[in-house]
C-alpha positions in Angstrom: 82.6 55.3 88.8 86.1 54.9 90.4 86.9 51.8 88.1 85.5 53.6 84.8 87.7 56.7 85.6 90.6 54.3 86.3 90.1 53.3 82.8 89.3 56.5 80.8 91.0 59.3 82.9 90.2 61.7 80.6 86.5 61.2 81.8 85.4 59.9 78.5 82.1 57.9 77.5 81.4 55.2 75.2 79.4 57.5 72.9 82.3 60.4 72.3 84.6 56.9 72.0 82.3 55.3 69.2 81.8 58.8 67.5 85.7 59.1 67.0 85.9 55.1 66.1 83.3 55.9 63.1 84.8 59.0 62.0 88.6 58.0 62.0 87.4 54.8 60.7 85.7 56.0 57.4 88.4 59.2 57.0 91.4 57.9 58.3 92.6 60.8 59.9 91.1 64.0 60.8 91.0 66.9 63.7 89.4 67.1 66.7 86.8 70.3 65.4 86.1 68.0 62.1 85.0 64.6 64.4 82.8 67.1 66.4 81.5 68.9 63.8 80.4 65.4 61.4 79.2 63.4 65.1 78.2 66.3 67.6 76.9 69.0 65.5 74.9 70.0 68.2 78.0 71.5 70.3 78.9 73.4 67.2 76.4 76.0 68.9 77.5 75.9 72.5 79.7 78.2 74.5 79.0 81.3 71.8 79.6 83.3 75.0 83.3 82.6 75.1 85.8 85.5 73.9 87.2 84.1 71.5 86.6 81.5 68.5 89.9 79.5 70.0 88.2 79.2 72.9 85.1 78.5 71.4 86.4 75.8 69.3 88.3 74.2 72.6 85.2 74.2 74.6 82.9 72.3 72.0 85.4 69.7 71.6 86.5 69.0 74.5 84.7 65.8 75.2 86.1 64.2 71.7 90.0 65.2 72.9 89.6 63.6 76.2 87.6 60.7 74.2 90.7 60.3 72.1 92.9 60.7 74.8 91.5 58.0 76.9 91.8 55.9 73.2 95.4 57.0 73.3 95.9 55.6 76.4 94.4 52.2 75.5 96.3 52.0 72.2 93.3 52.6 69.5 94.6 56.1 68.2 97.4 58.1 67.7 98.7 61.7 67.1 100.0 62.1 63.2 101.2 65.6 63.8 99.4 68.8 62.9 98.0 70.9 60.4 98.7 74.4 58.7 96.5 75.9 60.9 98.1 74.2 64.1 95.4 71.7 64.5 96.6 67.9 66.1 96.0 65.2 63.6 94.5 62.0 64.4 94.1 58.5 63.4 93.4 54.9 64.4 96.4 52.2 64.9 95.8 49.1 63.7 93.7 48.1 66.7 91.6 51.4 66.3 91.2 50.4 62.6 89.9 46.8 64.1 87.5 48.2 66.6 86.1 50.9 64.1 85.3 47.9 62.0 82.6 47.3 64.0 81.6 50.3 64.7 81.2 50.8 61.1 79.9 47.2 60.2 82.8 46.6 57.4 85.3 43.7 57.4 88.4 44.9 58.5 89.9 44.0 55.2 88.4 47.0 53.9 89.3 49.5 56.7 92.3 50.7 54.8 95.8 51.7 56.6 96.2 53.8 59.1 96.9 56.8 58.0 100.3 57.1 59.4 102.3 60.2 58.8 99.9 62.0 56.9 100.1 64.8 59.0 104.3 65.0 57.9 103.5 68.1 55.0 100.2 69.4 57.0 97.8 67.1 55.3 96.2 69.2 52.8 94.8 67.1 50.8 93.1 64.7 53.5 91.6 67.9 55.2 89.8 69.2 51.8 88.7 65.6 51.9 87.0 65.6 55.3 85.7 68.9 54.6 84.3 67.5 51.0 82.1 64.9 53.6 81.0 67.4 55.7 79.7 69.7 53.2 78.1 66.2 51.2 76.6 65.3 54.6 76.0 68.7 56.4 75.1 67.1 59.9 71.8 68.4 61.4 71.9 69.0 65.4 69.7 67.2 67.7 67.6 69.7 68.9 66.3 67.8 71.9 70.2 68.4 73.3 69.6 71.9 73.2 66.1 72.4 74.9 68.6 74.1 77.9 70.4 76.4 76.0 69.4 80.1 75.2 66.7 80.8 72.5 69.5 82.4 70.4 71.1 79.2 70.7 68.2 77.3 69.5 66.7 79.2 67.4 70.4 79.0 65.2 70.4 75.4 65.3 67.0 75.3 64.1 68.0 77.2 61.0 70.2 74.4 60.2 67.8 72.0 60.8 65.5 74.0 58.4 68.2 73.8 55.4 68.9 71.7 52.8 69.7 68.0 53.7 72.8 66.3 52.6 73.5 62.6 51.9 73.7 59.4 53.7 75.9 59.4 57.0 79.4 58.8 58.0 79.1 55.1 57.5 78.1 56.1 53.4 81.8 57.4 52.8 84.9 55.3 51.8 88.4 57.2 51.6 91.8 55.8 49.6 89.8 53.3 47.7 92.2 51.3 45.5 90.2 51.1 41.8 92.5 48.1 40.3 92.8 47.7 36.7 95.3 44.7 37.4 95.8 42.7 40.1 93.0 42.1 43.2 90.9 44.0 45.8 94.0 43.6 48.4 96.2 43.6 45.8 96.2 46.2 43.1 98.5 46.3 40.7 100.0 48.8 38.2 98.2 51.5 36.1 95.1 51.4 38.5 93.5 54.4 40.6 92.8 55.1 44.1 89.4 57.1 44.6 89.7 60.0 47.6 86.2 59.0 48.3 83.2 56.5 47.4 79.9 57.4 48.3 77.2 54.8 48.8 73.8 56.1 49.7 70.8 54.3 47.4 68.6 55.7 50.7 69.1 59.1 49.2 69.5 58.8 45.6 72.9 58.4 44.8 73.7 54.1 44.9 77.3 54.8 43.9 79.6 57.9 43.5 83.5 58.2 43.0 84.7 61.4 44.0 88.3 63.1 43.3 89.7 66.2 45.3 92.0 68.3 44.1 93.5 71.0 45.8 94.0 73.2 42.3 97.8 71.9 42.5 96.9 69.4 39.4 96.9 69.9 35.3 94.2 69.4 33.4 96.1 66.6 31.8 97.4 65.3 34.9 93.5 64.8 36.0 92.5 63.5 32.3 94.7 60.7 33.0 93.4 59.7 36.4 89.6 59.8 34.2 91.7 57.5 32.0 92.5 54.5 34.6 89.2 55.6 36.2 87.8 54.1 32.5 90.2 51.3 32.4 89.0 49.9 35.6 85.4 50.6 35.0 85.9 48.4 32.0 87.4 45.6 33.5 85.4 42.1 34.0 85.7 39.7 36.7 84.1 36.5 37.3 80.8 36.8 39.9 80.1 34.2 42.6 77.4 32.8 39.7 80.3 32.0 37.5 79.1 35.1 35.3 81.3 37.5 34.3 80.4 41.3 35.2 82.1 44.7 35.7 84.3 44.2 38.6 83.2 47.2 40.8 79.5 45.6 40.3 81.0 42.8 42.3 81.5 45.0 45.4 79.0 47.9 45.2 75.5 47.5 44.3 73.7 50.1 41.9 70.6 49.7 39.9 70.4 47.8 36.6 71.2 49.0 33.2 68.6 50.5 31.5 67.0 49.4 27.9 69.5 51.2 25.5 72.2 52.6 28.2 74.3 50.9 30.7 76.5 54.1 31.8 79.9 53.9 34.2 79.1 54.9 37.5 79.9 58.9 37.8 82.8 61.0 38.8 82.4 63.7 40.9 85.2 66.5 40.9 85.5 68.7 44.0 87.7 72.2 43.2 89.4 73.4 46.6 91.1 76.6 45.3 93.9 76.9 47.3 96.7 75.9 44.6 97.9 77.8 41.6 95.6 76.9 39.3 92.4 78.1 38.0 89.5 75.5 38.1 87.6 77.8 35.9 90.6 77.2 32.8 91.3 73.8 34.3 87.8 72.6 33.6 87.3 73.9 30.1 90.3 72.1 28.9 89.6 68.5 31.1 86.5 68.6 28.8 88.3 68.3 25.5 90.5 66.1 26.8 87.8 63.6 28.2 85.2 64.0 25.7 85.5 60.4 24.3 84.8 59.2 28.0 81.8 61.2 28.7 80.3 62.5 25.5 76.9 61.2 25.0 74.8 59.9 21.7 72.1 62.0 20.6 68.5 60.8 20.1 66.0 62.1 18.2 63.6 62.5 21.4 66.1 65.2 22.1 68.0 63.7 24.8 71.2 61.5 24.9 72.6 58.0 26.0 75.4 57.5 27.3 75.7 53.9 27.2 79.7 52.9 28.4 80.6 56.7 29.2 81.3 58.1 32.3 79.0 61.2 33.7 81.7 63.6 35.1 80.7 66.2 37.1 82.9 69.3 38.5 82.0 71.7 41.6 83.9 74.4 43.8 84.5 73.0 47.5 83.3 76.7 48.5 79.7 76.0 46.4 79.0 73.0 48.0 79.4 73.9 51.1 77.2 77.0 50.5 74.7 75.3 48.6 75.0 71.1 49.6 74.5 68.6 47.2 70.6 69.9 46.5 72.2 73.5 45.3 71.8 73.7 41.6 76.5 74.2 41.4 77.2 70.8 39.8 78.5 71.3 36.4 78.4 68.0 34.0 80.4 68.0 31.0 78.6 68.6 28.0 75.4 70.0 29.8 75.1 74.1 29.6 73.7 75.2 32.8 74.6 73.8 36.5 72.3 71.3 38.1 71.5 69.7 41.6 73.7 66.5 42.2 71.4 63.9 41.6 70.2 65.4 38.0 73.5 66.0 37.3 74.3 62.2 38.1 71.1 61.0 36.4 69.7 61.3 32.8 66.4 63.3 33.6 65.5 63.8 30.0 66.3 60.2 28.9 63.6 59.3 32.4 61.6 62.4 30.5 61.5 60.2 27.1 60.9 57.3 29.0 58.3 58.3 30.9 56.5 60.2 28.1 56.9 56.7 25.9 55.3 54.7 29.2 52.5 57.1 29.0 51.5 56.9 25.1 52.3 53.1 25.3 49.3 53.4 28.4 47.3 55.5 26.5 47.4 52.8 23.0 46.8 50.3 25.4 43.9 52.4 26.7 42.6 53.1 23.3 42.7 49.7 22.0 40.8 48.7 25.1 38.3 50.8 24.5 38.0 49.5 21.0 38.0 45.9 22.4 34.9 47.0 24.2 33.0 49.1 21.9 33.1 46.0 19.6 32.1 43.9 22.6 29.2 45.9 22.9 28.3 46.6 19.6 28.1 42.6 19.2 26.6 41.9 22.2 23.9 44.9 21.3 23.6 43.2 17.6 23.1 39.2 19.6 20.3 41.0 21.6 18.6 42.7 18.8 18.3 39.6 17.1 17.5 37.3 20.2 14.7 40.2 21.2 14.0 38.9 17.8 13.2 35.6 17.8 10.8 36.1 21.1 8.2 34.5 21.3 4.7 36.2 21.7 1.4 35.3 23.5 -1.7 33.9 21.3 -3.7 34.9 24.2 -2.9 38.9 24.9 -0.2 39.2 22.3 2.8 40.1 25.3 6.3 38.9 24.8 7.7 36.0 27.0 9.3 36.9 29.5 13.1 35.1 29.5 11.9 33.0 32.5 9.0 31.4 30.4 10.9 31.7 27.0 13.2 29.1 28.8 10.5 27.5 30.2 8.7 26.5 26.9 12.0 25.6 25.5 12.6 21.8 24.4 15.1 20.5 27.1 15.8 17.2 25.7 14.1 14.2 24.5 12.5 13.1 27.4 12.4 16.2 29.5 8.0 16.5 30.1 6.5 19.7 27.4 4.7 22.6 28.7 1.1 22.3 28.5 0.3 25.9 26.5 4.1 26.7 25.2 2.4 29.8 23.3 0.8 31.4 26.3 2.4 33.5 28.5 2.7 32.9 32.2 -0.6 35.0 33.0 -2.5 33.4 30.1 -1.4 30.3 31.0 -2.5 30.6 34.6 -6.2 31.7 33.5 -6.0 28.6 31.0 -4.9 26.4 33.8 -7.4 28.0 36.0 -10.5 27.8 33.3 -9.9 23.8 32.9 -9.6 23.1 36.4 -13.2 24.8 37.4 -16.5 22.8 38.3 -18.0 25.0 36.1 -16.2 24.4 32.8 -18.1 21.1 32.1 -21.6 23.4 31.7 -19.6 25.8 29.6 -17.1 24.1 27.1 -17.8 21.0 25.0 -16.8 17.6 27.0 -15.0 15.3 24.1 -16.8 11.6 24.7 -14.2 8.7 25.8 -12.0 7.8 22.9 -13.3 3.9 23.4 -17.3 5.1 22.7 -16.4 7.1 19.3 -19.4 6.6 17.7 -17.8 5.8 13.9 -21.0 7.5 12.2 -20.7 10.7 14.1 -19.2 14.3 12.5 -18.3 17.0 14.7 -19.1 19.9 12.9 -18.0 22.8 15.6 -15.3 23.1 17.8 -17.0 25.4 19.6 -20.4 25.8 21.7 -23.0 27.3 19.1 -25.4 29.7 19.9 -29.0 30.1 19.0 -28.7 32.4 15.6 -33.1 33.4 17.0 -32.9 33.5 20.7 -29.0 33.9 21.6 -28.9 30.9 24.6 -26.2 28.7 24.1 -26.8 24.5 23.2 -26.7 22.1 25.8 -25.1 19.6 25.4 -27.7 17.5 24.2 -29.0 20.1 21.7 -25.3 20.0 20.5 -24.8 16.6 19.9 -28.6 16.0 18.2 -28.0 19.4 16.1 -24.2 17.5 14.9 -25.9 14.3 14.5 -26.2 12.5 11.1 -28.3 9.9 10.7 -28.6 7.2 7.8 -28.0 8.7 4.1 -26.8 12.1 5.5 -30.1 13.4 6.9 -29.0 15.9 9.0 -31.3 18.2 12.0 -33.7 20.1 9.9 -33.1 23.0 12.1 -29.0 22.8 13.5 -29.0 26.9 14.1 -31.8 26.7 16.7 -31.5 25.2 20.5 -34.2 22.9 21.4 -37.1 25.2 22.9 -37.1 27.7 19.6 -36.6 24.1 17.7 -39.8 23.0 18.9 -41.2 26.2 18.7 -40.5 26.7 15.4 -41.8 23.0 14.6 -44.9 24.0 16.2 -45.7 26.9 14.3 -44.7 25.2 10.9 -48.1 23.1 11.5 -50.5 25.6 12.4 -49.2 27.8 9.4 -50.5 24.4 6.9 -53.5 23.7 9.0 -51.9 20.5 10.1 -52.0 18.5 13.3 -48.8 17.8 14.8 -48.2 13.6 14.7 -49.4 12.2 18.0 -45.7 10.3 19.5 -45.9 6.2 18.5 -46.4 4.3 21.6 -43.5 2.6 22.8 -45.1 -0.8 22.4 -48.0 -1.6 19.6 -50.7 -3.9 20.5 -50.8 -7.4 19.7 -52.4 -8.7 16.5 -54.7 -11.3 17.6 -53.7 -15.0 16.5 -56.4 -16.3 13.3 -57.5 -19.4 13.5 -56.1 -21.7 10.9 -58.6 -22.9 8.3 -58.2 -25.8 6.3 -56.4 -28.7 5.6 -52.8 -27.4 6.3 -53.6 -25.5 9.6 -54.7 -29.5 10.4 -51.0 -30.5 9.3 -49.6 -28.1 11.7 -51.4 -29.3 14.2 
């Protein structure tokens, strides 16, 4: 503790040393109250009980003063004299400027100066700047550093914390950018500008925004020609690291791609802190006219414009925005009629309108020929089904449709694929078919076709089916069958082929009692033998 007091007598801590590091570094020089008020904001509601505002104001930053005493001490800042209001300058030497470079995270090429002798005619100018930063940022307090205080205290801070937010942080702001329309980066030459601040926050909306302070001391002219070189620079090509050639401020800040049909200049914004002799409200009317070739839009017939190579310039009271912030509806663009928030007065919000609108009717053609694409899919697949349902095949047996299965199933294959055995019965048909031939029973009851090697040449089969007896009802036998379909030599055929073989014989029977006639006894299966007669005369002698 001894040693870190030895080197920071002013009692200082890193923290209050890198908060000064990161303000001084991005504004170059500033007050005591304004590196509190951007880095501590939480202090800004401390010590309320003192008497007096002075006191007030001394007590709340009294750990940044000894932080930049101790920094005084070690050669990193410096006092640059005071303001109008008796407030002691700051700012970084040129070791300061190398240490805030990594506080900051920029190369220290693009720290800037030092800021020395700003503070010789009261620094106006850079004070309306730092204030323009603290009303584009408007730092909340850390409410977990005042869980101590009074609920008064708290319950103020929390009312901060409750309003608007601003945009990006300290580290988003750039001050005394050279804009060169000749020469390099390091090196600018003549007939370029030098922006009082660059904003940088894509986090929060705004990817890249020039801003100009002016302090009312300025003519309308005077600031038409600082739009002027602000054009000529925004113009000017340089070769990329691709070997491309591109807008040279696109080769050191990133912002979004140009959009189908406008590739506008990054914007302007104008900040109006009245304390000069002239009146923003007839300064701005005439800075209109004489910009209108750099910002003035082309109108579409969607109603909105494109403002492809023009610059969006926007004008706004210092006292508004810190009222309001940058979400207050106080920024007026040229050629729009009624004041807007800062990032539609940046943007194009009817050109996103048109946009967005065409993106929709594009999704709903798309949608509509979609739905075409499948009505007609399933009109055609309807109309393939109709006529497949069509060509179906139907059961001989119980007059049922095929099923797909055993529509596939009686299908040809190919030439040697084996063909179903009843391709024009269903599968429940077929089954009792199957069934039917493969019972014991089905030789008593269906016809037996003889063996293909005993055809008998002679023979006619006269029914496919079993017959019947037309008399008695009993079904042939298979004997009965074959005799009744038998023809014998010169076509005789069975008398009596409608009867089976008992009413056959029956009806025999009675045809011979009806004539009085005696049915023919059956011939023996072997006649008797003739006897042998004796040879008589002379040539039964010679065959002896």
């Amino acid at each position: 503790m001894a040693g870190t007091r030895k080197n920071n007598p002013a009692g200082s801590t890193n923290s209050y040393r890198g908060d000064v590091l990161r303000v001084l570094g991005a504004l170059k020089v500033a007050t005591a109250d304004q590196i509190q008020r951007i880095s501590a904001p939480h202090l800004t509601f401390r010590h309320a009980d003192k008497e007096t505002p002075s006191k007030q104001k001394q007590a709340r930053t009294a750990s940044h003063t000894g932080a930049l005493s101790d920094m005084r001490k070690h050669g990193l800042s410096e006092n640059g004299g005071s303001t109008e209001t008796g407030d002691t300058l700051r700012n970084l030497t040129t070791k300061g400027l190398e240490a805030a470079s990594y506080e900051l995270r920029r190369p220290a090429t693009e720290m800037g100066s030092t800021a020395r002798g700003a503070g010789s005619s009261g620094a106006s100018h850079p004070m309306a700047v730092n204030e323009t930063v603290i009303a584009m940022l408007r730092p909340k307090p850390n409410l977990a550093k005042l869980a101590d205080d009074p609920p008064h205290v708290q319950a103020a801070a929390q009312a901060v914390v409750d309003g608007p937010d601003g945009i990006g942080t300290i580290a988003s702001y750039w001050t005394e950018v050279p804009l060169p329309a000749t020469g390099t980066w390091n090196a600018p030459g003549k007939g370029g500008a030098q922006a009082d601040l660059v904003l940088t926050a894509p986090q929060d909306g705004v990817p890249l925004l020039f801003i100009e302070v002016d302090n009312c001391h300025e003519t309308a002219e005077e600031l038409a020609a600082k739009l002027e070189k602000y054009a000529r620079f925004f113009r000017r090509t340089a070769k990329d690291t691709d070997g491309k050639e591109r807008p040279m401020w696109r080769t050191r800040w990133t912002a979004p791609a140009d959009r189908y049909g406008e590739a506008p200049y990054p914007p302007v914004l104008l900040v109006f802190n009245h304390i000069g002799e002239r009146n923003p409200n007839r300064t701005v009317p005439r800075l209109q006219e004489l910009t209108r070739h750099l910002w003035q839009g082309e109108r579409q017939r969607g109603g909105h414009h494109l403002y492809d190579r023009k610059i969006p310039i926007i004008a706004v009271g210092l006292k508004n925005l810190r009222e309001h912030g940058p979400s207050g509806a106080v920024f007026a663009r040229f050629g729009r009629a009624h004041p807007q928030p800062l990032l539609e007065a940046i943007g194009n919000p009817r050109f996103e309108a048109a946009q967005a609108r065409e993106a929709e009717e594009a999704k709903t053609r798309a949608a509509a020929y979609q739905a075409d694409l499948r009505r007609a899919a399933q009109e055609q697949a309807a109309k393939q089904a109709a006529e497949r349902e069509a060509r179906r095949p139907v059961c001989t047996g119980c007059g049922m449709k095929f099923t797909d299965a055993r529509w596939e199933a009686v299908e040809p294959k190919s030439w040697g694929a084996p063909k179903d055995s009843h391709p024009q019965l269903c599968d429940g048909c077929k089954s009792t078919a199957t069934a039917a031939a493969a019972s014991p029973a089905a030789g008593t009851q269906e016809r037996q076709e003889p063996p293909h090697t005993e055809v008998d040449p002679h023979a006619f089969q006269w029914r496919t089916e079993r017959p019947r007896c037309s008399q008695c009802g009993a079904a042939f036998t298979d004997e009965r069958w074959k005799e009744a379909d038998r023809i014998t030599g010169w076509g005789v055929k069975d008398p009596h082929p409608t009867l089976c073989g008992t009413c056959n014989e029956r009806h025999e029977a009675d045809g011979y009692d009806a004539w009085g006639l005696t049915p023919p006894e059956p011939e023996p299966d072997q006649q008797p033998a003739v006897p042998e007669q004796k040879a008589t005369g002379w040539l039964s002698r010679l065959r002896r």
